[in-house]
C-alpha positions in Angstrom: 0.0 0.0 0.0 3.1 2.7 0.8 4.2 1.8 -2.6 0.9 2.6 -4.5 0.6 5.5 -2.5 4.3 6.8 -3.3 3.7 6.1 -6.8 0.3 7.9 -6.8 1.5 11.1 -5.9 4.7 11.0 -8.4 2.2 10.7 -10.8 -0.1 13.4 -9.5 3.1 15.6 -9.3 4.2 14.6 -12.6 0.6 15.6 -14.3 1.3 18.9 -12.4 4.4 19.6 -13.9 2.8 19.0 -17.6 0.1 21.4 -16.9 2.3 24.0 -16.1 4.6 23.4 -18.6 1.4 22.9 -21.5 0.0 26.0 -19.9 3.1 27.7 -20.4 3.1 26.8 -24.3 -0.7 27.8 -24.7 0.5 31.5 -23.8 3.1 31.4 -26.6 1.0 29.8 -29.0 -1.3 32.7 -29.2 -0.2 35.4 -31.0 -1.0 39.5 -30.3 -2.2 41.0 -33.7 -2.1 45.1 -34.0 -3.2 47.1 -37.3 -0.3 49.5 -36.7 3.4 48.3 -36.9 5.7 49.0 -33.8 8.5 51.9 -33.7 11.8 51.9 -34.4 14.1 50.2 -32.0 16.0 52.6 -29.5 19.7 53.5 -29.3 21.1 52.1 -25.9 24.2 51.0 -24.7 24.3 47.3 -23.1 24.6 47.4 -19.1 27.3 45.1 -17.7 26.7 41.4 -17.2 26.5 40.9 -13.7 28.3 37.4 -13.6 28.8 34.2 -15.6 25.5 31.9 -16.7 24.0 35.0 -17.7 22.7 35.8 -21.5 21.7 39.0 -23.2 18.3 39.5 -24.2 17.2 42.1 -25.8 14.5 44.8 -25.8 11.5 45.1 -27.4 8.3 46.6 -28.1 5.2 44.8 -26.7 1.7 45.3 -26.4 -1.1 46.0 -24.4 -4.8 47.7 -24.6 -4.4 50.4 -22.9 -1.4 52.4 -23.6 -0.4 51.0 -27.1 3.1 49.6 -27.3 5.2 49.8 -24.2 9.2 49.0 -24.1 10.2 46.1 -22.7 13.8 46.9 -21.4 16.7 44.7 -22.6 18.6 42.8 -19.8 20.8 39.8 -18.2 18.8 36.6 -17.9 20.3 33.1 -15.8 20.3 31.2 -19.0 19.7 27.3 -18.3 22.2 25.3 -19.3 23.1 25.2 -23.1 19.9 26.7 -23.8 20.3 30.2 -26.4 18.0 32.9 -26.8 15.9 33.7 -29.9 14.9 36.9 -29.8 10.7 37.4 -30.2 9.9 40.1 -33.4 6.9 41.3 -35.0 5.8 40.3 -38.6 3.5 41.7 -41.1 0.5 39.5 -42.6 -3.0 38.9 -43.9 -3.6 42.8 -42.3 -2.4 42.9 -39.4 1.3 42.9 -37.2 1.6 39.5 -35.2 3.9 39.2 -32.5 6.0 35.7 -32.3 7.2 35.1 -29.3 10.8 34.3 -28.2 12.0 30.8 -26.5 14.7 29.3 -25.3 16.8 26.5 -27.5 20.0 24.5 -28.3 20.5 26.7 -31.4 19.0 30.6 -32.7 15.7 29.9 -34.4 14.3 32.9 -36.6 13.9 36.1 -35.2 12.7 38.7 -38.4 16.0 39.5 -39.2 15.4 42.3 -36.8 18.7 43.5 -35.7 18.6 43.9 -32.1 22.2 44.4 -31.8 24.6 42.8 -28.8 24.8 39.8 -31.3 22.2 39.3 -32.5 22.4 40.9 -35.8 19.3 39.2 -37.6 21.2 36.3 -37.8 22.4 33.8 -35.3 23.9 35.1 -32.2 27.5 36.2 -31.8 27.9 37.7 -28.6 28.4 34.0 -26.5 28.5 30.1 -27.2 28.2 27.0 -24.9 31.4 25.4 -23.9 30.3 22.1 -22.0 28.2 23.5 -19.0 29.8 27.1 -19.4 28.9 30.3 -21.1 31.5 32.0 -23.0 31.3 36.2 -23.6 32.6 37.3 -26.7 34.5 40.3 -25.5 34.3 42.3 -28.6 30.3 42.3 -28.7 29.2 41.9 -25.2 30.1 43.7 -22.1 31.6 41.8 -19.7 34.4 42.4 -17.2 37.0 40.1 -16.5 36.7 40.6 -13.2 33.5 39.3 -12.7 33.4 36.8 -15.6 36.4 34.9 -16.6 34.9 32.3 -19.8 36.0 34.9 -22.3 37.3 35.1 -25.7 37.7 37.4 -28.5 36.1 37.1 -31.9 35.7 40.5 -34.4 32.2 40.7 -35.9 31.9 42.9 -38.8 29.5 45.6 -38.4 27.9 47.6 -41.3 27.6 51.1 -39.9 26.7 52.6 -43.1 23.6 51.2 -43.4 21.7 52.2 -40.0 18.6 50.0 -39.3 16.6 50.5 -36.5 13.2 48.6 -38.0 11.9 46.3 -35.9 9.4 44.2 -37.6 9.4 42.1 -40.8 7.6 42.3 -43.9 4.8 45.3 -44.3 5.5 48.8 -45.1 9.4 49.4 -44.8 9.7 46.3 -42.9 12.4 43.6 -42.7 12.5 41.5 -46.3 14.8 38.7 -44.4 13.2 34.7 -45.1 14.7 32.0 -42.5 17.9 30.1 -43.2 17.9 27.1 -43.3 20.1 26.6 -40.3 17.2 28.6 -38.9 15.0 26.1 -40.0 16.5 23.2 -38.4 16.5 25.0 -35.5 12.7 25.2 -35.6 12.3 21.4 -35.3 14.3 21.3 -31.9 12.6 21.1 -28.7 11.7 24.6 -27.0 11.1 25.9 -23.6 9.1 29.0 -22.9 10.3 32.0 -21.5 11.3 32.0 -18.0 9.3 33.1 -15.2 11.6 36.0 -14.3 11.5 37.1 -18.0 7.8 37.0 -17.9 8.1 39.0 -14.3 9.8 41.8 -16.5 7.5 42.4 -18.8 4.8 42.5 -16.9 6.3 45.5 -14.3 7.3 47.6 -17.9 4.0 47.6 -18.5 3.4 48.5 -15.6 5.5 52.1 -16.0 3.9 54.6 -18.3 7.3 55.7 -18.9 7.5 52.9 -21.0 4.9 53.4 -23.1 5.8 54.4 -26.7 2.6 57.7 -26.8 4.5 59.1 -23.7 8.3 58.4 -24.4 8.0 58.8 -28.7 10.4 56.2 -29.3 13.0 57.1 -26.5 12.2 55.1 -23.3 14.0 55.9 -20.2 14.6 52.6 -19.0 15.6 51.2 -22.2 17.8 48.6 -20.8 18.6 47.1 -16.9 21.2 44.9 -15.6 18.9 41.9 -14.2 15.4 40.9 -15.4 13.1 42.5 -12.6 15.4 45.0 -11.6 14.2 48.5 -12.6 16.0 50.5 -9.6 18.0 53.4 -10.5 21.4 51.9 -10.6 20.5 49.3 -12.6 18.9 50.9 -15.5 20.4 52.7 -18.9 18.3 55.1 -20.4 18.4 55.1 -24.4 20.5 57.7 -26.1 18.1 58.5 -28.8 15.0 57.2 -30.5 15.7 54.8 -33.5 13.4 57.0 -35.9 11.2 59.9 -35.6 8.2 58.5 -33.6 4.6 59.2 -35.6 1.5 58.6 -32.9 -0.6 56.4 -34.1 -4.4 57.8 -35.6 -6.3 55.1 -33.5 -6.5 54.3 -30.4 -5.0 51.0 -28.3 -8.0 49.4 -28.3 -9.1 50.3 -31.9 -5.8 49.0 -33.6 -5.6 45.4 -31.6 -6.9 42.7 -33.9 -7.5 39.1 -33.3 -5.2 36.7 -31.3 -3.7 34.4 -34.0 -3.2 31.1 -33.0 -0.3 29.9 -33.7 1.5 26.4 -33.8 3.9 25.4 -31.0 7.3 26.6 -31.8 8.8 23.0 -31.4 6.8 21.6 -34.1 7.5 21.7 -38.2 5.8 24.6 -39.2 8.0 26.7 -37.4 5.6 28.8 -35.5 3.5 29.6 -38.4 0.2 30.9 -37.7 -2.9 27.7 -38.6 -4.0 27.4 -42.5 -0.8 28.5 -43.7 1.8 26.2 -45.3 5.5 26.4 -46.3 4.5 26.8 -50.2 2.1 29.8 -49.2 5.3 31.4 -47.1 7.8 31.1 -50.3 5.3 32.8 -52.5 3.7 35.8 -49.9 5.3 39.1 -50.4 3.8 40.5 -47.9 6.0 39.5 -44.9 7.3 35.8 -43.4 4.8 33.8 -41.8 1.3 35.7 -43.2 -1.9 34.8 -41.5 -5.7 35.2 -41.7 -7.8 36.0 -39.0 -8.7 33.0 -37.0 -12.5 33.3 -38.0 -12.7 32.4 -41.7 -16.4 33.1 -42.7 -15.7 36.8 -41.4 -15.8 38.0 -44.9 -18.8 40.9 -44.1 -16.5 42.2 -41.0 -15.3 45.5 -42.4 -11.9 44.9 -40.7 -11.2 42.0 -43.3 -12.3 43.8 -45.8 -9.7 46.1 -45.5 -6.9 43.8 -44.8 -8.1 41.8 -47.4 -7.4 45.0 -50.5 -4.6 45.8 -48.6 -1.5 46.5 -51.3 0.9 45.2 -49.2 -0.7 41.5 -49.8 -0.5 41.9 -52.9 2.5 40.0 -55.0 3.6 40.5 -58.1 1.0 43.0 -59.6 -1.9 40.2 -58.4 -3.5 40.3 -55.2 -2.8 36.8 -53.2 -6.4 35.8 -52.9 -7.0 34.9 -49.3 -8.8 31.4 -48.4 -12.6 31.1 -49.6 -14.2 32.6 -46.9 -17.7 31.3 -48.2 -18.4 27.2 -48.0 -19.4 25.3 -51.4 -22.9 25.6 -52.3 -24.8 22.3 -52.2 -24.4 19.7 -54.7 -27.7 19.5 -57.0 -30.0 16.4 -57.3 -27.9 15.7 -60.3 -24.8 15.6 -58.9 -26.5 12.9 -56.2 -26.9 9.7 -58.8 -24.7 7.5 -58.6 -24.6 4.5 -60.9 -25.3 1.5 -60.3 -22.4 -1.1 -59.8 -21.0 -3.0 -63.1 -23.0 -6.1 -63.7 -21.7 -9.1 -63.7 -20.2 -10.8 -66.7 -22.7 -13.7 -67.6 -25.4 -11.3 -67.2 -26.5 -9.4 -70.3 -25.7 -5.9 -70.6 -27.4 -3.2 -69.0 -30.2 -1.6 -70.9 -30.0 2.2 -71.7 -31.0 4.9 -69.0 -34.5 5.5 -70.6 -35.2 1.9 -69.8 -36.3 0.1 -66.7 -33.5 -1.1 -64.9 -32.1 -3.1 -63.5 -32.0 -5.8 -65.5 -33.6 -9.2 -65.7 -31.7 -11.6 -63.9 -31.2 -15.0 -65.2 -33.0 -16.7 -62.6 -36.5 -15.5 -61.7 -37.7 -16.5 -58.0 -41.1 -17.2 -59.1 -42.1 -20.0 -62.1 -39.9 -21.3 -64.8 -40.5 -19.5 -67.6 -43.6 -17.2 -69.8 
C-alpha cells in the first residue's frame, strides 16, 4: 500500500508539472495581432553582465490595450544550461502585425532578421557560445568584465555602420525582407522551452510604468535597458541615447488598432511557429511578410476589418492580389450531382439496358415459375 501511495503522488506531481509546462506553451502559441506596426528600436548601450551563466536578451516593443506599445527593457537573464535565446519580433500578414514570441533552445531559431544588436544581428547570435556547462562572452560584442566573468574570448564581428537599421518588424510597409535560413529552419524542429518566469516578471512590471509606453516616451524610453530581469531600480537601468526614428503617434486608439489573437502552432513543431492554415509553399510565394496569416475566424468575410486587410496592397505580390482562403463554404451539390450509378453487372449477365429503360435488368434466374 506505501508503494501505491508513493507512486500515486509521483504521478499526481508529474501531471502537475505538464500542466504547467502545456500551460506555459498555450500563452506562446497565441499570437498578439495590431493594425499598426511598432516603432523603431532605440539606441542604448548594453549594461554590464552581472556574472557568468548569464545571457543577453534584448529589448522590445510589446503590447497592451491600454497604452499601445510599451518598451520592454533589454537585460541579463540566468540562461539554463546550453539553452540560447531567440529573440521574439513582429511580422506583417494577412492585415495585421503578429507578435511571435521568443524561447529558449539549443541553437537561434528565426527572429525577423530584426537587428537587435549585442549579437544578434538578424542572424544567429555572436555575442556567447556554450562550452560544456559554461557560457562564453565574446568580449568584442558583449560587455563583460574580467573581473566578474572569466569564460572569455575574442572574436571581431563585422559591423555595417553605413547602413543604420533600426526597423523592428518584418515584412509590411518598410519592414524587414529577411526569409529563415535554413540553419534557422532546423532550429525550428528542436525542442523549446518558454520563456522563463523572471522574463515574464519583467515584462509584466514595464508595462506597468507609463514611462515605457511608446505615446509618452516617442520612441526614447527611459529605462531602455537594466542589468537583471526584474530589476528596474536606479542603478540598474540605462536610459536610451536616442529614438531609432522619428516617432509618428498612431491615428487610433490601443484598443481600436488590436486585432485578433492568431493562433499559432507550437514553436517546437514543423511549421515553425506559423500561424494555422498557412503552409510552407504559401510562405515562399507571400510578399507580404514571413509567416502571413488570416484572422482565426474564416467566414468573417462581411466584417469591415477584413475587408480592408483583405485590398490591402501590401498582400498583394507580383501585380496580383494573393487571394486569401474562400471565406464562403461550397454551395450544395444538385440532385444531379447525387446519382450514382449502379455497380457494373456481372459478366454472364446481359448488358445493361439504356438509361431511358427500366432497370435493373432481368436476372437470369426469376424467383417465381420457370418461364412465360
Amino acid at each position: 500500500m506505501k508503494i501505491n501511495r508513493t507512486v500515486a503522488r509521483w504521478l499526481l506531481s508529474a501531471i502537475a508539472v505538464m500542466s504547467l509546462s502545456a500551460a506555459s506553451f498555450g500563452q506562446i502559441a497565441v499570437g498578439i495581432s495590431v493594425r499598426i506596426g511598432p516603432p523603431a528600436l532605440p539606441v542604448y548601450a548594453q549594461p554590464m553582465c552581472p556574472g557568468p551563466g548569464f545571457m543577453w536578451t534584448p529589448g522590445y516593443w510589446a503590447w497592451n490595450d491600454d497604452g499601445g506599445y510599451y518598451w520592454v527593457p533589454g537585460t541579463w537573464v540566468m540562461a539554463p544550461v546550453g539553452m540560447l535565446w531567440t529573440p521574439g519580433y513582429w511580422g506583417w500578414g494577412g492585415g495585421f502585425y503578429a507578435w511571435h514570441a521568443g524561447y529558449w533552445g539549443p541553437h537561434i531559431g528565426f527572429y525577423g532578421g530584426i537587428n537587435y544588436g549585442y549579437g544578434y544581428g538578424g542572424v544567429g547570435f555572436v555575442g556567447g557560445e556554450w562550452r560544456g556547462g559554461s557560457l562564453y562572452y565574446n568580449r568584442s560584442v558583449s560587455n563583460v568584465s574580467v573581473t566578474n566573468v572569466t569564460n572569455v574570448y575574442n572574436k571581431t564581428v563585422i559591423v555595417n555602420n553605413t547602413t543604420v537599421n533600426n526597423v523592428s518588424y518584418n515584412g509590411g510597409t518598410g519592414g524587414i525582407t529577411a526569409r529563415p535560413t535554413p540553419q534557422e529552419q532546423v532550429a525550428a524542429n528542436e525542442p523549446h522551452t518558454a520563456p522563463l518566469a523572471v522574463q515574464t516578471q519583467h515584462e509584466t512590471l514595464a508595462s506597468q510604468n507609463k514611462q515605457n509606453w511608446a505615446s509618452v516616451n516617442r520612441g526614447r524610453p527611459a529605462i531602455a535597458a537594466t542589468a537583471k530581469a526584474g530589476d528596474f531600480s536606479s542603478h540598474s537601468v540605462v536610459a536610451a541615447r536616442a529614438a531609432g526614428a522619428e516617432y509618428h503617434a498612431p491615428a487610433m486608439s490601443p484598443r481600436e488598432a488590436r486585432g485578433p489573437s492568431m493562433p499559432l502552432t507550437p514553436v517546437s513543431s514543423n511549421s515553425m511557429n506559423r500561424p494555422s492554415g498557412v503552409t510552407p509553399a504559401t510562405q515562399t510565394k507571400s510578399a507580404s511578410g514571413f509567416r502571413p496569416f488570416t484572422p482565426p475566424n474564416s467566414n468573417n468575410a462581411n466584417n469591415p476589418q477584413n475587408k480592408g486587410a483583405q485590398s490591402n496592397p501590401l498582400y498583394e505580390s507580383k501585380g496580383k492580389t494573393a487571394a486569401p482562403p474562400p471565406s464562403n463554404p461550397p454551395k450544395p451539390s444538385s440532385p444531379k450531382s447525387d446519382f450514382h450509378p449502379a455497380p457494373a453487372p456481372h459478366k454472364s449477365s446481359p448488358p445493361p439496358p439504356p438509361p431511358h429503360k427500366q432497370s435493373p435488368p432481368p436476372r437470369e434466374e426469376r424467383p417465381h415459375g420457370k418461364g412465360r
